[in-house]
N, C-alpha and C positions, 0 to 999 in steps of 0.2 A: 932351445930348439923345439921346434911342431912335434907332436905327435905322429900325426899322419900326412902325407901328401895323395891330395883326390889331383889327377892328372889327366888330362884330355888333349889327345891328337887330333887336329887339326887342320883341316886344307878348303879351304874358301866355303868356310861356315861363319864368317863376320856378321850375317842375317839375323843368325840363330844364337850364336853366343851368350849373347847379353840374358837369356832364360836362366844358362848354368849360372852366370855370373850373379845375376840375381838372389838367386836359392841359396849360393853362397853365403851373401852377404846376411840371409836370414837365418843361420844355421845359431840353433842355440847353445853350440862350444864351437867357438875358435879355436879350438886347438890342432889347428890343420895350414896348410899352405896347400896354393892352388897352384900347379904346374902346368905353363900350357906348353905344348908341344907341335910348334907351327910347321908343318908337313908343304911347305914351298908354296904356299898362296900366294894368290896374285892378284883377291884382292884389298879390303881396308882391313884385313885382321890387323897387323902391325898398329897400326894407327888407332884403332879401337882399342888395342890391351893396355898400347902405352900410355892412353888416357886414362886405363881403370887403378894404373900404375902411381900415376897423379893423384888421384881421388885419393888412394891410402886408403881405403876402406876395410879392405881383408889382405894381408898377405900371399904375394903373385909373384911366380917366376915365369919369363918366356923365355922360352929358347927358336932360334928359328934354324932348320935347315932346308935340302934341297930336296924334292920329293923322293918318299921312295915307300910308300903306303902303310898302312895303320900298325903292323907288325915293325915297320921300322919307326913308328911313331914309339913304340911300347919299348923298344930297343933304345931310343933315346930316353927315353923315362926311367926306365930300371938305372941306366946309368947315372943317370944324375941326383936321383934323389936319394935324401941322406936320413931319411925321416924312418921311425923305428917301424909303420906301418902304411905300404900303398894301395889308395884302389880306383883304377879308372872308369871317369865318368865322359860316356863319348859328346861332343860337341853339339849334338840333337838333344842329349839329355840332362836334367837337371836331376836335384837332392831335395825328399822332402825336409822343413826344415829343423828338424829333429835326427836327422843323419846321422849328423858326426857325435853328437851326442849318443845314442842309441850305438854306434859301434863301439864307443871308446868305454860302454859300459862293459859292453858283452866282451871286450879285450882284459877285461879286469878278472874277468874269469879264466881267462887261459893264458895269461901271458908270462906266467913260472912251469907252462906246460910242453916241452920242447918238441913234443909228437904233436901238437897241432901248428899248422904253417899258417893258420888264419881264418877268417868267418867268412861264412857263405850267409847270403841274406835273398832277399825277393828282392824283384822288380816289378812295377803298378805302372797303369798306364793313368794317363792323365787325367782319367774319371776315377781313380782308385780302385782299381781294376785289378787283385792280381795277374800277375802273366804266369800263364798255365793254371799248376798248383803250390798251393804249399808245399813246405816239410811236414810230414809228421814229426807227432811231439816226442814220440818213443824214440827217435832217433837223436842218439847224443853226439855221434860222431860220422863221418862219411868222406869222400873221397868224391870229386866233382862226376868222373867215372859213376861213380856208385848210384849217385842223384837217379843219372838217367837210366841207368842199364838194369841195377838189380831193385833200386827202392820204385822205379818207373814215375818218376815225379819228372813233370809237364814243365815247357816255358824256359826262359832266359831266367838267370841268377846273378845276384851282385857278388863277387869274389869282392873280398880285402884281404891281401898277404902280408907276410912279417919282411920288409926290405931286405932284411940279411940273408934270407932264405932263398928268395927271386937271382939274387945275385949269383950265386952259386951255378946255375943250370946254363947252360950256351944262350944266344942270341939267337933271335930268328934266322934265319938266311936271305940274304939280296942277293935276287938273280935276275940279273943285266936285261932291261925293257918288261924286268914286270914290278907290280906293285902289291903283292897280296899272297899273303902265308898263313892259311888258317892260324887263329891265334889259339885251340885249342891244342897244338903241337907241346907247347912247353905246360901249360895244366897236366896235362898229359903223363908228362915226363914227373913231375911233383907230387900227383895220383902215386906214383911208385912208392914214396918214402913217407910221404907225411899227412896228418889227417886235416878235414875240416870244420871246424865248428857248423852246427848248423842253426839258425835265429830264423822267427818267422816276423822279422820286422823288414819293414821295406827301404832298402839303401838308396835305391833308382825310381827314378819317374820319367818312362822312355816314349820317345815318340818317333817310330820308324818314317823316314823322311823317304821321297820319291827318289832322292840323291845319293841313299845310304845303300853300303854296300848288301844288307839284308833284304831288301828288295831287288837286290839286282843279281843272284847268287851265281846264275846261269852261266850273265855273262863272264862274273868273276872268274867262273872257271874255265872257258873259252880263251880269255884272255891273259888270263894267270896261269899255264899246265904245269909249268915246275912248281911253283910255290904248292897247289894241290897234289902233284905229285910226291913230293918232299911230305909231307902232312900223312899221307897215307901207307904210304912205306913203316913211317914210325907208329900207324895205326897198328899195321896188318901185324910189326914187330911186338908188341904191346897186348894184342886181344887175351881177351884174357875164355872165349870160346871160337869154336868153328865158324859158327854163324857170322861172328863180328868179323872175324880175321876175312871170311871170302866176300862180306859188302863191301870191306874195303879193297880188296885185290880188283874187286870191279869198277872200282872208282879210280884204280891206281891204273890199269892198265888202258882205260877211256882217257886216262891223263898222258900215258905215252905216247897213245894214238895222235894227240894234238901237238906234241913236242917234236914225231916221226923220231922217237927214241929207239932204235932197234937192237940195243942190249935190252930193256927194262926187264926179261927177265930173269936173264942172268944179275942184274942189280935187284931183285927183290930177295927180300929176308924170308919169303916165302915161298919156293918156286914153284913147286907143287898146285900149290894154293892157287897160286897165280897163273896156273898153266889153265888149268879148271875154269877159270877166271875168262878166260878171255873172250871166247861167245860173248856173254852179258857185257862184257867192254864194252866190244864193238857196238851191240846194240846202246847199248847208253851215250856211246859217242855218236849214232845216228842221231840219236832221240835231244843230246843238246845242239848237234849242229843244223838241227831243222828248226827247233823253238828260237834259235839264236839267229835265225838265217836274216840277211840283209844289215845285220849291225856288222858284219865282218867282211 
């Protein structure tokens, strides 16, 4: 069996594919399987994987289901894969080709360590560009949480986790006509128990596409109120200060506004917080339904 499986959700990225697919196949240890995770395309992905399928070049699994967005792309990956280590790589991005190499080293150092759940690495853009900043080097251990909030380090990071660990925590949730659940909900939950190595090598080579949901945040959450809703409830349960706990009651309560939830405060784990909270809702829910105006 693979060591690790690098796994990419999928939905009418048949364009752009063949970049991961590439990086792949230059990766100086194979000791990985490629998981693709086809999110209901419609259009030549099928036909493109089961050709790379043919080739034999690197070891590849597809799975296809019916859409239901990038959180339920991740929700079919945890489940399926059997590999002692995963880490997703999204469908716009590729591995430099010393990747898997490079993690399977830095696993050799933690992997009799049962307080770490896995490495945290950088992400570079396609000129070798960090995104943001580094880690410092004085930091041996951290919590994804910690990255941003207490060490203030900048930019997108590449997680890789221990399988058996990911399995353990609930699934995201699918809620009926949406597609999108921040996928920081379950790090989140992980942050609670277990640490993360931190490497200042680059796992990711990303390249934010016009398509991609990180360009499009706004809408996602006009469009998605539950899945963001859901997401900051477990924020505001979770904070670990004041400050953190009421940015999100204001995010949580601008999410009811678009759902026309009229419990949400009695549903918040915070109600106080959330009473507080509601002024800036509203105005935040002004402030995306004007930037968002005409698409809805």
């Amino acid at each position: 069996m693979k060591t690790i499986t690098v796994f990419t959700p999928t939905y009418n990225r048949a364009y752009c594919l063949d970049q991961c697919y590439q990086s792949l196949i230059r990766q100086t240890n194979q000791d990985f399987i490629w998981l693709i995770i086809d999110d209901g395309s419609t259009d030549e992905t099928k036909e493109l994987v089961n050709s790379w399928i043919q080739e034999n070049k690197i070891a590849l699994k597809y799975h296809y289901q019916e859409n239901q967005g990038m959180h339920g792309g991740h929700n079919a990956a945890y489940r399926l894969i059997d590999t002692t280590l995963n880490v997703c790589i999204d469908s716009d991005d590729f591995m430099p080709d010393n990747a898997i190499e490079k993690i399977l080293e830095h696993w050799e150092v933690i992997k009799d360590k049962p307080e770490y759940v896995g490495i945290v690495g950088l992400d570079a853009d396609i000129k070798g560009n960090i995104i943001g900043t580094s880690i410092p080097e004085n930091i041996k251990e951290t919590t994804l949480y910690d990255i941003y909030n207490v060490h203030k380090i900048k930019g997108d990071k590449k997680l890789v986790y221990r399988t058996e660990i990911v399995k353990k925590y609930p699934a995201y949730p699918i809620f009926e006509g949406e597609r999108f659940v921040p996928l920081g909900y379950l790090y989140l939950l992980i942050d609670q128990d277990y640490k993360l190595f931190p490497v200042n090598d680059v796992f990711c080579i990303v390249e934010y596409l016009e398509d991609g949901s990180s360009m499009n945040m706004l809408k996602q959450y006009r469009r998605h109120p539950n899945g963001f809703a859901f997401s900051r409830k477990n924020r505001m349960r979770l904070a670990k200060d004041f400050k953190e706990k009421f940015k999100n009651a204001i995010h949580y309560v601008s999410s009811a506004l678009f759902t026309k939830n009229t419990s949400f405060l009695k549903e918040s784990p915070k109600k106080f917080t959330t009473f507080m909270a509601i002024p800036f809702g509203v105005l935040l829910n002004l402030y995306i339904r004007y930037k968002t105006r005409g698409e809805f």
